[in-house]
RODO-2510 file (C-alpha; in nm, 4 decimals, decimal comma):
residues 84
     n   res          X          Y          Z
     1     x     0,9167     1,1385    -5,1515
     2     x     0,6285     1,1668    -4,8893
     3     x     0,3118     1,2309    -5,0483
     4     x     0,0624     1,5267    -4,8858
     5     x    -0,2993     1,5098    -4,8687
     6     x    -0,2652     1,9062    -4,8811
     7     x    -0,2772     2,0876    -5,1638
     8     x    -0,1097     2,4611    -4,9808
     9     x     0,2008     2,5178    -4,7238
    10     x    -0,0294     2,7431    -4,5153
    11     x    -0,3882     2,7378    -4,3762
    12     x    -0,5684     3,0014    -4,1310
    13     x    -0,8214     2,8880    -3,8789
    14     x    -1,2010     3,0354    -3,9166
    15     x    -1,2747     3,0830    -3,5553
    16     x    -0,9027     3,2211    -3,4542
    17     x    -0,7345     3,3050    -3,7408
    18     x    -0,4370     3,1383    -3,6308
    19     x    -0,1592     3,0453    -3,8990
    20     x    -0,1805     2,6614    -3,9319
    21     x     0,1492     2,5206    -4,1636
    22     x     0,0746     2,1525    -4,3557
    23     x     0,2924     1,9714    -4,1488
    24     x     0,1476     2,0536    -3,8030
    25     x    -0,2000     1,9580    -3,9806
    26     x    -0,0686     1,6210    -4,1139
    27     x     0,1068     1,5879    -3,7304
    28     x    -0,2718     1,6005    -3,5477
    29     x    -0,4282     1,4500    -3,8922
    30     x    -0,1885     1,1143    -3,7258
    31     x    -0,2246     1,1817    -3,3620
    32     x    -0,5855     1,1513    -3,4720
    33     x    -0,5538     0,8177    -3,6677
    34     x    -0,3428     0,6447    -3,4247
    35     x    -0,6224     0,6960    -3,0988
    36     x    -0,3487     0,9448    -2,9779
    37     x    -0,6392     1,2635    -2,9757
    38     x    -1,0466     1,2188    -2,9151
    39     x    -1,1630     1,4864    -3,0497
    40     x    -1,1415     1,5262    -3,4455
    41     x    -1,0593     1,9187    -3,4148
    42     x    -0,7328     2,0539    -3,6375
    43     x    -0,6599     2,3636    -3,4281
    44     x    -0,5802     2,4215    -3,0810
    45     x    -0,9057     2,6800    -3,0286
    46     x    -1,1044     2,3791    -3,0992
    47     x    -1,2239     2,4497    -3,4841
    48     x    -1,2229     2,2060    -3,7574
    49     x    -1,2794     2,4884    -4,0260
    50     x    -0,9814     2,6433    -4,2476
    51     x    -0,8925     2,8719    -4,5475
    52     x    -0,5721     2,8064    -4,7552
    53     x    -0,3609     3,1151    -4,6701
    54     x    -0,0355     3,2969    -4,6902
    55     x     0,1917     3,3539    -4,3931
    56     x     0,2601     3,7695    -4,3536
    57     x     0,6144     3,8841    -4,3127
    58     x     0,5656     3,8984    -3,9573
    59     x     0,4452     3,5347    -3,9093
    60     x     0,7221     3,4613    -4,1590
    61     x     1,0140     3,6130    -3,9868
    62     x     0,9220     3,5117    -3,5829
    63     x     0,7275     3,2119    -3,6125
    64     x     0,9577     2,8810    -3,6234
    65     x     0,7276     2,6313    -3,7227
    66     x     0,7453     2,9199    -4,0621
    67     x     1,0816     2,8145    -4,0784
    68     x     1,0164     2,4810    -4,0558
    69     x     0,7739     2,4668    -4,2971
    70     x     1,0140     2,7045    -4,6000
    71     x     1,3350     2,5117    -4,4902
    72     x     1,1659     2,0914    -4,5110
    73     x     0,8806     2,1786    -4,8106
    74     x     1,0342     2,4663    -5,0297
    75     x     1,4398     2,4844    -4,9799
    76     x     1,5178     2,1681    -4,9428
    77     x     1,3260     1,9759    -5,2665
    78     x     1,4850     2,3098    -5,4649
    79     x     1,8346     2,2063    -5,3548
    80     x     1,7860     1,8482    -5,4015
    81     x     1,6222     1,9129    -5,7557
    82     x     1,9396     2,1757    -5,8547
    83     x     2,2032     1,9649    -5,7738
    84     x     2,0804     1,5599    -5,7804
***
């Protein structure tokens, strides 16, 4: 089981206030630690600031990486834990 350094599914930029989920932050926390990215910044405006946050019902039902995020962190370790 992969272990996060993330304590919440969802984050929310300062500057922006665009939705950030864990795993695109642990994606450019990588790109950062592997030379891939120079600057240290965690969203795309630039800001390395955020708030732990929920997703609203409209970032919930249109936003993929949403999906994503509920389908790989919430449903899946549910259905593994109901029926291993």
């Amino acid at each position: 089981m992969e272990v996060s350094r993330l304590k919440y599914l969802c984050y929310r930029c300062y500057i922006c206030g665009r939705l950030l989920t864990r795993r695109e932050i642990q994606k450019r926390w990588e790109a950062s630690e592997n030379g891939g990215l120079q600057d240290a910044s965690i969203c795309p405006c630039g800001s390395k600031r955020l708030a732990p946050s929920n997703a609203t019902l409209r970032e919930e039902l249109t936003l993929p990486r949403v999906w994503v995020l509920w389908a790989t962190d919430v449903v899946w370790p549910w259905v593994k834990g109901k029926f291993a």
